[in-house]
C-alpha positions, 0 to 999 in steps of 0.5 A: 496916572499910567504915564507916570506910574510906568514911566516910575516903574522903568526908572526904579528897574534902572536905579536898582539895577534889575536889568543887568540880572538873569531873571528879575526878582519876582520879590520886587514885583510886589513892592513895585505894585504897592509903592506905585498903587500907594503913590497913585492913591495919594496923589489923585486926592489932590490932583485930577492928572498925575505929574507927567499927565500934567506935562503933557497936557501943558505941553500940548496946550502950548502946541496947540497955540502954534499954528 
């Protein structure tokens, strides 16, 4: 779930923009933190891996039969 939670947190800095300020809002941190830590919660009750995990792990298996 690392995969997606940072790769989650690289796109929410882009859609609001944050990059393009002096010094991040340290008000965003926290919502960040939550939304993420929440969204992870909920997902590992259904799934072992988080969704790009999952991906990866697929794409592997695929390369993995290519020798």
């Amino acid at each position: 779930m690392s995969l997606t939670a940072y790769v989650l947190h690289i796109a929410g800095i882009g859609l609001l923009g944050i990059e393009e300020l002096p010094g991040a809002p340290l008000e965003v941190l926290p919502v960040f933190i939550v939304v993420i830590t929440l969204f992870a919660m909920s997902w590992s009750r259904y799934f072992r891996r988080g969704p790009l995990e999952c991906l990866l792990n697929n794409a592997t298996k695929i390369a993995e039969r290519v020798k």
